[in-house]
C-alpha positions as CSV (number, residue, x, y, z in Angstrom):
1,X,0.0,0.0,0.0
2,X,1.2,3.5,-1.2
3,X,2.3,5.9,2.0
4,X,2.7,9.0,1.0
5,X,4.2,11.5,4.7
6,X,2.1,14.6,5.1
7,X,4.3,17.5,6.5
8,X,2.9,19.1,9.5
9,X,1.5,22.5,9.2
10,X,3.7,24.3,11.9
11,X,7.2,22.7,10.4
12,X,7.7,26.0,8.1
13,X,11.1,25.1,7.6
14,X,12.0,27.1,3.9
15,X,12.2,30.7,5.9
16,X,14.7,29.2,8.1
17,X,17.6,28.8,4.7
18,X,16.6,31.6,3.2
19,X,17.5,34.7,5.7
20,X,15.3,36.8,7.6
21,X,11.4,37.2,6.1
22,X,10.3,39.5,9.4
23,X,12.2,40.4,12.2
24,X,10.2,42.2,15.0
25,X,11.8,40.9,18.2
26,X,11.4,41.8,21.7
27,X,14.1,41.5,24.1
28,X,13.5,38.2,25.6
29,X,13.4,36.6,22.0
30,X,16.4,38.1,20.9
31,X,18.4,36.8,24.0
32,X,16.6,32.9,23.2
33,X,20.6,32.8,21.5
34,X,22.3,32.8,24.7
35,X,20.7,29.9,25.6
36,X,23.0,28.2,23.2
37,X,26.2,31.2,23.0
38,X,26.0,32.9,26.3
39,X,27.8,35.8,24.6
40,X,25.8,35.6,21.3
41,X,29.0,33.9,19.8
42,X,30.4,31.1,20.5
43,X,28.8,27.9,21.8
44,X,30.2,24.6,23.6
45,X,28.1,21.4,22.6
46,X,28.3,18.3,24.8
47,X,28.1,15.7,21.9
48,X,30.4,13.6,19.6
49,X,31.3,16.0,16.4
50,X,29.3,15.3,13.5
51,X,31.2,13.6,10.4
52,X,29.3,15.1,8.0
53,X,26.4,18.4,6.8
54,X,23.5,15.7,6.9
55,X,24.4,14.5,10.7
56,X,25.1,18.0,11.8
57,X,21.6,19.1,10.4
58,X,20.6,17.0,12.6
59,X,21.9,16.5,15.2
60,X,22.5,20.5,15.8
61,X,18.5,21.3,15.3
62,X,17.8,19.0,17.9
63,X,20.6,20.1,20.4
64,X,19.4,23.9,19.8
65,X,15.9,23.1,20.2
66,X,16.5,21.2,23.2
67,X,19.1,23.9,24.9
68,X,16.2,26.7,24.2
69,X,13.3,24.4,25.4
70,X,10.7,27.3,24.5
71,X,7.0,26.1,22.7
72,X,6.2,27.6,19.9
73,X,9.3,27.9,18.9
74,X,11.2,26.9,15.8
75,X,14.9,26.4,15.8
76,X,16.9,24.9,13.4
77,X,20.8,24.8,13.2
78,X,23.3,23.8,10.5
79,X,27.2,24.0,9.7
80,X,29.5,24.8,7.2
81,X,31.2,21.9,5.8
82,X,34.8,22.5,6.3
83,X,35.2,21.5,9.6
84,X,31.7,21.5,11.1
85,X,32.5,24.6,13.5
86,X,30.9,27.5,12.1
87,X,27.1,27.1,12.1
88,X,23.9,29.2,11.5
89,X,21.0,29.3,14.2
90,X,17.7,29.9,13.1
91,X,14.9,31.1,15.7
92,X,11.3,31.6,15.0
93,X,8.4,32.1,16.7
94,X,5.7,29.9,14.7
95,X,2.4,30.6,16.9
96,X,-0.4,32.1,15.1
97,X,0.1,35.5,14.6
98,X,3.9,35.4,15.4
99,X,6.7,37.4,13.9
100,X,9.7,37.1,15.0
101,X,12.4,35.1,12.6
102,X,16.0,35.9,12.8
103,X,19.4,33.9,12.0
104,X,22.7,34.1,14.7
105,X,25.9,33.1,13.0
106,X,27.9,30.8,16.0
107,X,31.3,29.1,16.5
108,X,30.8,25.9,17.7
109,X,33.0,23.7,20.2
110,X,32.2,20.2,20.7
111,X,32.8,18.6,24.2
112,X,33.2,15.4,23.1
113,X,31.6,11.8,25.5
114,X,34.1,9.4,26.7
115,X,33.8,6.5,24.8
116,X,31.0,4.4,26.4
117,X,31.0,0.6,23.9
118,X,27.8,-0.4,25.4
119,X,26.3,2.9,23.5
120,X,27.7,1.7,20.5
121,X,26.3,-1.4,20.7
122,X,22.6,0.8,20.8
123,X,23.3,3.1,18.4
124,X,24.8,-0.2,16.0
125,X,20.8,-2.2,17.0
126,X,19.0,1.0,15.5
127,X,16.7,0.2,12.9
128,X,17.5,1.2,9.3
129,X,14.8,4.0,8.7
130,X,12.3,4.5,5.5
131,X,10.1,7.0,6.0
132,X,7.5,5.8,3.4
133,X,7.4,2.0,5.4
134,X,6.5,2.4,8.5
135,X,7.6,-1.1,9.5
136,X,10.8,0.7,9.9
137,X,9.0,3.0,12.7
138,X,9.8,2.3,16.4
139,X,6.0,1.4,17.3
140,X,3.6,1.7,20.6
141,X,0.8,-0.4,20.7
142,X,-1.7,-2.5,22.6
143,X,-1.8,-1.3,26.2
144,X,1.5,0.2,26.1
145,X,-0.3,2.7,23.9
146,X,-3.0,2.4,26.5
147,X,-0.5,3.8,29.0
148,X,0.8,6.3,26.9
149,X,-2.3,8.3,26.3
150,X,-3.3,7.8,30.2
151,X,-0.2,9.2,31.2
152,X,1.0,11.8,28.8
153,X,0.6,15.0,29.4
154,X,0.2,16.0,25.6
155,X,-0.3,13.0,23.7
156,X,-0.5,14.5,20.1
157,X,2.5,13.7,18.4
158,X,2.9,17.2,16.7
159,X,2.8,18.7,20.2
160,X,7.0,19.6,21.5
161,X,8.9,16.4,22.6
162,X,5.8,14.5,22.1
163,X,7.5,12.5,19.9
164,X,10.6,11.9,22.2
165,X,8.2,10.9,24.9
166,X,6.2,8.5,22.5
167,X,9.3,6.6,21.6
168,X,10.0,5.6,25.0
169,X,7.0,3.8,25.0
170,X,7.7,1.6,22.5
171,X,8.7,-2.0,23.8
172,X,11.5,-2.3,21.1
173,X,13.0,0.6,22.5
174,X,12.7,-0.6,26.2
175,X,14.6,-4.3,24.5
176,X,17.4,-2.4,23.1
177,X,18.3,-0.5,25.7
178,X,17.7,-3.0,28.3
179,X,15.6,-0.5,30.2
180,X,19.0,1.5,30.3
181,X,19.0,5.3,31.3
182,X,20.1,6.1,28.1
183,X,17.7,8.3,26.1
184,X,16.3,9.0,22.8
185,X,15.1,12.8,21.4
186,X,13.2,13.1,18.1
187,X,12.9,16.2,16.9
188,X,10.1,16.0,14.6
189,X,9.3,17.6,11.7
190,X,6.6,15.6,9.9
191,X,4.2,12.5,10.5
192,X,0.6,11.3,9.8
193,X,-2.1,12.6,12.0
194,X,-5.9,13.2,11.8
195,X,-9.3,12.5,13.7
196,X,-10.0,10.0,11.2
197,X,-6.7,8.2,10.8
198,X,-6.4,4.4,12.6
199,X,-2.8,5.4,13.3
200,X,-0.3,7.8,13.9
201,X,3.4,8.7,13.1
202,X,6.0,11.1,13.2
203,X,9.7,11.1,12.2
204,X,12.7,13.4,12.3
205,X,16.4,13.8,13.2
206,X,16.8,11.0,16.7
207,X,19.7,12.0,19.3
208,X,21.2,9.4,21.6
209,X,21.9,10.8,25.2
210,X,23.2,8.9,28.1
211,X,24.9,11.3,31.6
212,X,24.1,14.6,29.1
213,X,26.2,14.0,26.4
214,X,24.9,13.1,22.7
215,X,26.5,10.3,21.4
216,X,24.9,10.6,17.7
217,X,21.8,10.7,15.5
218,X,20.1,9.3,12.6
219,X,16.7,9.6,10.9
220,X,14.1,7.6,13.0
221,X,10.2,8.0,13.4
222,X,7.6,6.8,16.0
223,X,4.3,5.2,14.8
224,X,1.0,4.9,17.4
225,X,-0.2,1.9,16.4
226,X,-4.0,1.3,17.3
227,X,-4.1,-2.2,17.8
228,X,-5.4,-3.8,21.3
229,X,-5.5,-7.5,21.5
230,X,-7.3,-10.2,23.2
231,X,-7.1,-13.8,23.6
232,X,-8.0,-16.2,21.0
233,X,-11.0,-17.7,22.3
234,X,-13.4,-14.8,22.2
235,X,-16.5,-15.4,20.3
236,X,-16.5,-13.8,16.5
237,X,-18.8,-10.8,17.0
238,X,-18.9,-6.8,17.7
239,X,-20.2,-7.2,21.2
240,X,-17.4,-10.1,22.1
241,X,-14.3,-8.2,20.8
242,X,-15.3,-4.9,23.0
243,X,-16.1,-6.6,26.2
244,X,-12.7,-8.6,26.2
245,X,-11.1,-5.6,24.7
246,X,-12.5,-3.6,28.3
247,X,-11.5,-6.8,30.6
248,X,-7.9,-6.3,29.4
249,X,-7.6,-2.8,30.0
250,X,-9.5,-2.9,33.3
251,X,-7.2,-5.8,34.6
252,X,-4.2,-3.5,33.6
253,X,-5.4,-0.5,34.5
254,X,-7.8,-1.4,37.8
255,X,-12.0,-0.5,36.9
256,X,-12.9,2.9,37.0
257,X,-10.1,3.8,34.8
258,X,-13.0,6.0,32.6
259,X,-12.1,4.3,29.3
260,X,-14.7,3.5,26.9
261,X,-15.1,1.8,24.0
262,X,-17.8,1.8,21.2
263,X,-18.8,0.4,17.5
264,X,-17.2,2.5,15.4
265,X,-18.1,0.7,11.7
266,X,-16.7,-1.3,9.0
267,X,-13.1,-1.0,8.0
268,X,-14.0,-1.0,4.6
269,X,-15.7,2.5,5.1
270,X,-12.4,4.2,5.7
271,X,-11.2,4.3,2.1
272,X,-8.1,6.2,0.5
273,X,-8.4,10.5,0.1
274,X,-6.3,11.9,-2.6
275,X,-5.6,15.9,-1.2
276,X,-3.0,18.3,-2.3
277,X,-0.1,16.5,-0.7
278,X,-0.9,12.9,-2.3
279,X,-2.6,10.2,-1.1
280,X,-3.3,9.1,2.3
281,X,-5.3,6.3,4.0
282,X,-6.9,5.7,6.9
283,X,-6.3,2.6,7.8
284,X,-2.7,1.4,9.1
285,X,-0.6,-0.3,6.5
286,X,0.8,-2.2,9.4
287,X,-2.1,-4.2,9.9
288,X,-3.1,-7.1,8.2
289,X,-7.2,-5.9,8.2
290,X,-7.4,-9.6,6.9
291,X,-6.6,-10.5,10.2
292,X,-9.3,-8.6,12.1
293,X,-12.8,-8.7,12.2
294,X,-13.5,-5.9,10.1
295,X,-14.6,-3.5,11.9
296,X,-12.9,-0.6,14.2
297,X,-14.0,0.5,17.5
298,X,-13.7,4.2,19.3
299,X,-12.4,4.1,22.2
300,X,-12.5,7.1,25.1
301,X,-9.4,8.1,26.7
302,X,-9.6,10.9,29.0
303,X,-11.9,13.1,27.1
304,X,-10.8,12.0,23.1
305,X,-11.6,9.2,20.9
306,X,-9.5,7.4,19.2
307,X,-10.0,4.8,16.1
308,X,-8.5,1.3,16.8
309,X,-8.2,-2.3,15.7
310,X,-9.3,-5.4,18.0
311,X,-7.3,-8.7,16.9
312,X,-6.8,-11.5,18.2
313,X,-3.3,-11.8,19.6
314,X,-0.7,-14.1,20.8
315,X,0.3,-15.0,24.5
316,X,3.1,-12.9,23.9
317,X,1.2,-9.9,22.5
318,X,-1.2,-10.3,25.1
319,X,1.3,-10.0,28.1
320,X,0.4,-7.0,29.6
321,X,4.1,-4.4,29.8
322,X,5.6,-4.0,33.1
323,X,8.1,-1.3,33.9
324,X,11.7,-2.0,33.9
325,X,14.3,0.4,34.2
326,X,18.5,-0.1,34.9
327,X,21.0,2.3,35.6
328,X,24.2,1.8,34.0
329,X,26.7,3.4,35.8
330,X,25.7,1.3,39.1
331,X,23.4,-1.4,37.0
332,X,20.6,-1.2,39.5
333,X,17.6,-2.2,38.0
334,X,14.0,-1.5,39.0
335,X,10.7,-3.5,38.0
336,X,6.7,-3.0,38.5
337,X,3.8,-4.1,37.4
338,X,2.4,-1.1,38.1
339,X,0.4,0.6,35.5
340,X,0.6,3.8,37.2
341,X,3.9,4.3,36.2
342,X,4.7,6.1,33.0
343,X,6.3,3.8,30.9
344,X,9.0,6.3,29.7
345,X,10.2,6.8,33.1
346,X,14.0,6.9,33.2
347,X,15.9,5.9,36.5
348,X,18.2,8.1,38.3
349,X,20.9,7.1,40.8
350,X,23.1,9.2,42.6
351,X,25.8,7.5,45.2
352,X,25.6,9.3,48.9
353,X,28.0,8.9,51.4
354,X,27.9,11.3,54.3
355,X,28.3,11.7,58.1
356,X,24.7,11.8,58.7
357,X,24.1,7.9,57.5
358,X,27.2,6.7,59.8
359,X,25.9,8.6,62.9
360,X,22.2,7.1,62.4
361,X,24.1,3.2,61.4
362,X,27.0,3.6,63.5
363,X,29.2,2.7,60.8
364,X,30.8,3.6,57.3
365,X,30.8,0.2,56.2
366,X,27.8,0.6,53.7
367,X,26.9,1.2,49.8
368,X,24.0,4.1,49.9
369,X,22.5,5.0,46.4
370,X,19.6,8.0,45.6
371,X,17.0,6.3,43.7
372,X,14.6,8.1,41.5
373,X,12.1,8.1,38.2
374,X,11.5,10.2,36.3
375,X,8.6,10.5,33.3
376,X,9.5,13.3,30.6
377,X,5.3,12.9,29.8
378,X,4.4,13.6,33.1
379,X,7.3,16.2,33.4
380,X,7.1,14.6,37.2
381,X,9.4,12.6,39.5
382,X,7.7,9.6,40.5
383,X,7.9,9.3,44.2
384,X,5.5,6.7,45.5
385,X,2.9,4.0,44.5
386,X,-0.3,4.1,46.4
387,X,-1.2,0.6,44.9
388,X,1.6,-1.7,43.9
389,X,5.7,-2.4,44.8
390,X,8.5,-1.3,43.0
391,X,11.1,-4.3,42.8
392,X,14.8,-3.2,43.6
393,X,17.7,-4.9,42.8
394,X,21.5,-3.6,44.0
395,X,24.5,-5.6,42.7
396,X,26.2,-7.2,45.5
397,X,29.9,-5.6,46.0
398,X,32.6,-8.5,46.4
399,X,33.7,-7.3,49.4
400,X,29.9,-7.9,50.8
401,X,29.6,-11.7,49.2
402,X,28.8,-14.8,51.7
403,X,27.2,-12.1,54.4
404,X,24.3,-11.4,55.5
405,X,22.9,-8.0,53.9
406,X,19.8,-5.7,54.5
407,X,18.6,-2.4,53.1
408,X,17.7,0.4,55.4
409,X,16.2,3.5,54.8
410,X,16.1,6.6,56.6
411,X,13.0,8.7,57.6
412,X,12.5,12.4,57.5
413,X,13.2,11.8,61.5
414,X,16.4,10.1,60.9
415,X,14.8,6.7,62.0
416,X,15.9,3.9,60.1
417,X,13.5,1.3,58.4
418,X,14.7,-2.2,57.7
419,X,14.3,-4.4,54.4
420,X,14.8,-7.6,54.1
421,X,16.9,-8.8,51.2
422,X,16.9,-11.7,49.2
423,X,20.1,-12.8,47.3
424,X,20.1,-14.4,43.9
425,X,22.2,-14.3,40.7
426,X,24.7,-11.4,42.5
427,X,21.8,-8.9,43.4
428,X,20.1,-7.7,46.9
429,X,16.7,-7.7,46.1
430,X,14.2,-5.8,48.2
431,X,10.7,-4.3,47.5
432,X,9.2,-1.3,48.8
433,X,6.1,1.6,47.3
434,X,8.1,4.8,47.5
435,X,11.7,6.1,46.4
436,X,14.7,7.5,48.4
437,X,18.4,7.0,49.7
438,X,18.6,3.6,50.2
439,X,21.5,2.1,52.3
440,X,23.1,-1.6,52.0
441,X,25.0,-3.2,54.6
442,X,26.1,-6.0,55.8
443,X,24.3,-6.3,59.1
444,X,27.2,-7.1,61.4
445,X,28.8,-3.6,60.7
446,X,25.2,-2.1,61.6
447,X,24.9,-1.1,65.7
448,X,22.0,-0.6,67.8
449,X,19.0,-0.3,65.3
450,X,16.0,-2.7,66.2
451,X,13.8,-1.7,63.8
452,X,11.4,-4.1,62.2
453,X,11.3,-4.8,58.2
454,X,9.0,-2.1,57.0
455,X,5.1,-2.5,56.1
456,X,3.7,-2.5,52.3
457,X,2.3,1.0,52.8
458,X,2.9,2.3,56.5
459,X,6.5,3.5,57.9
460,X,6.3,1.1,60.9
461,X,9.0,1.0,63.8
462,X,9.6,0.8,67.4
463,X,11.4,2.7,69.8
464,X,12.8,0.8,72.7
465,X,13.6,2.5,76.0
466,X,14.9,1.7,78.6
467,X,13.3,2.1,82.3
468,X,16.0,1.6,85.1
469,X,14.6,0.3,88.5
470,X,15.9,1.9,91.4
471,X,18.2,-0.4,93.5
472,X,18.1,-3.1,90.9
473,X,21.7,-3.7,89.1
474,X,21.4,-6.1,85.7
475,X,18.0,-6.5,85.1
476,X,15.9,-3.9,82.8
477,X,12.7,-3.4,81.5
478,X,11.9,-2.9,78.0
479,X,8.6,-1.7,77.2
480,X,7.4,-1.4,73.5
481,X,5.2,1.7,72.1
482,X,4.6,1.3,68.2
483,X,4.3,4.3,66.6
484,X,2.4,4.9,62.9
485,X,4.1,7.0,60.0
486,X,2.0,8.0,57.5
């Protein structure tokens, strides 16, 4: 089937090459530059040079756009060949009605990563792109795409770093990076979208970052892909498919989710429109209709509907996505089955060591690590799970091997909580519903902390004190109060 790419109405990019059509800048937009040259001049880039005036096309757009971070914006950079140094900036302000456009002549220096294999090794697994086939699209679908639109903030992918967000959806993604924290942009600059479409897809110049450096780019697109499955042995009609189709996402999501899904009419309906561009369809060229049962369904995510295929799928496709996310400086890895959690959410770790977690253990002999996610769609740090655990695992040091090893965490009142740990395959493996500093040690270097293995949802522990009795030399009296954290 012909696919013809529709460019997206705000991706003006011929006034950007051609000079300055209308410059009527205020203050604020003319000093958007220093974002990128703090004098106006000369700009330091933390990313592996460019080899040639395609890559630094795009590669630069995307580092400018992302360095001035401002919606409604346009920016677009590019370099003159001889050594990739001197570059153009182009700046315009694309909302209706705007009219600023102006072009800032930069040096640029290139603060070049360290050379890190295991992102070669990503950037070597990178699908060859087309963008006329997109089978060659990095693609979110079934309830993956299901979590996508309940927890993206703007889910459209011509809204900014939509498309960025998107990809880190997509479960091929999430497989060749192993979860990692490394990170993809896309800086999009045309797709498919429309009401009426069954799909939808976007494509443009793709960065690689890992630690804030940009280890290289190619051309690479991210396709929605409308498809929710269900399990083989639902009976052939309308009715069937939607009520398994509403199990699924109910089981995933919990009921009361407010997600709806309707008849929406025969496939065969949604025939090809010729329009000025070329030729478009609405159906996805992805999907074998032959395969379905015909007919597509609207289904009623927060407040929009949404066309979309209900097949029949495999176990595999059927296996509902869980979140799994590894650092790779420290390779601690994090997994849930939490739908809550976005499933672009990158994990952060930070190594602490200070004087206040030795006073509270009474020793230095311990491995302490600031855990963290954090979802670019919900532009929030996820902290805590009301329902459902968060799976841990620290790799166990050598010098910790053969001992016996808990995790304790520290409250706001500097009391210590206590994890039990379980050991397999080199990792401590603990679960808890919120993230912090989390300490690991072996428990024979820990002094005088009695505090029980925390609760699911409660911060439980128990002061013990100590009542002496008058006249009475080596015998004591413990008495227990429990006391309830919220």
């Amino acid at each position: 089937m012909k696919k013809v790419i529709k460019v997206f109405s705000f991706m003006l990019m011929t006034f950007l090459f051609f000079g300055v059509i209308n410059v009527n800048a205020t203050e604020y937009e003319d000093n958007l530059i220093k974002r990128i040259a703090p004098d106006g001049e000369n700009a330091i880039l933390k990313t592996v040079k460019p080899t040639s005036r395609d890559e630094s096309d795009m590669m630069l757009t995307s580092l400018f756009d992302k360095l001035i971070s401002e919606p409604g914006y346009l920016v677009s950079g590019y370099c003159e060949e001889e050594d990739l140094t001197n570059c153009t900036v182009s700046i315009s302000d694309v909302r209706e009605g705007g009219t600023f456009s102006q072009s800032y002549n930069i040096r640029v220096t290139y603060d070049e990563p360290s050379n890190l294999s295991v992102i070669d090794d990503y950037k070597s697994k990178i699908k060859a792109f087309n963008p006329s086939d997109l089978s060659t699209y990095y693609h979110v679908e079934d309830l993956g795409l299901i979590n996508y639109y309940m927890t993206s903030v703007k889910s459209e992918l011509w809204n900014p770093s939509a498309g960025a967000r998107a990809l880190k959806y997509s479960n091929e993604i999430i497989k060749l990076t192993n979860g990692s924290n490394v990170s993809f942009s896309l800086d999009v600059r045309a797709g498919d979208q429309a009401p009426v479409y069954m799909h939808e897809s976007a494509f443009g110049g793709m960065n690689i970052y890992y630690n804030d450096y940009c280890y290289g780019t190619t051309q690479q697109g991210v396709h929605l892909r409308r498809v929710l499955y269900i399990p083989e042995n639902i009976e052939d009609t309308a009715e069937a498919y939607m009520a398994a189709a509403k199990a699924r996402i109910d089981e995933y999501l919990g009921t009361g989710n407010g997600i709806t899904i309707t008849y929406g009419g025969l496939l065969s309906t949604l025939v090809e429109v010729t329009e000025e561009y070329g030729t478009f369809y609405y159906t996805d060229s992805t999907v074998d209709t032959e395969a379905t049962d015909g007919n597509y369904y609207i289904f009623t995510i927060k407040g929009k509907e949404y066309r979309f295929y209900i097949m029949k799928g495999t176990a595999e496709q059927l296996t509902p996505p869980t979140y799994f996310g590894s650092e790779l400086a420290t390779n601690i890895r994090i997994t849930s089955d939490s739908s809550a959690i976005p499933l672009d959410s990158l994990l952060i770790v930070r190594s602490v060591k200070n004087n206040d977690i030795k006073t509270v253990l009474g020793s230095d002999d311990y491995k302490a690590f600031d855990i963290k996610l954090h979802s670019s769609s919900k532009d929030a740090y996820i902290e805590i799970l009301d329902n459902g655990k968060f799976l841990v695992k620290i790799p166990v040091p050598k010098e910790y091997e053969g001992k016996e090893l808990f995790i304790y965490y520290i409250n706001s009142d500097n009391k210590t909580e206590k994890h039990n740990v379980t050991i397999k395959d080199g990792f401590a493996s603990f679960e808890t519903n919120h993230f912090s500093t989390y300490i690991l040690t072996p428990l024979s270097s820990v002094v005088d902390i009695e505090n029980p293995q925390t609760g699911d949802n409660l911060f439980l522990y128990i002061t013990l004190g100590t009542m002496s009795l008058i006249g009475i030399v080596g015998f004591g009296l413990l008495t227990k109060k429990k006391k309830i954290f919220n």
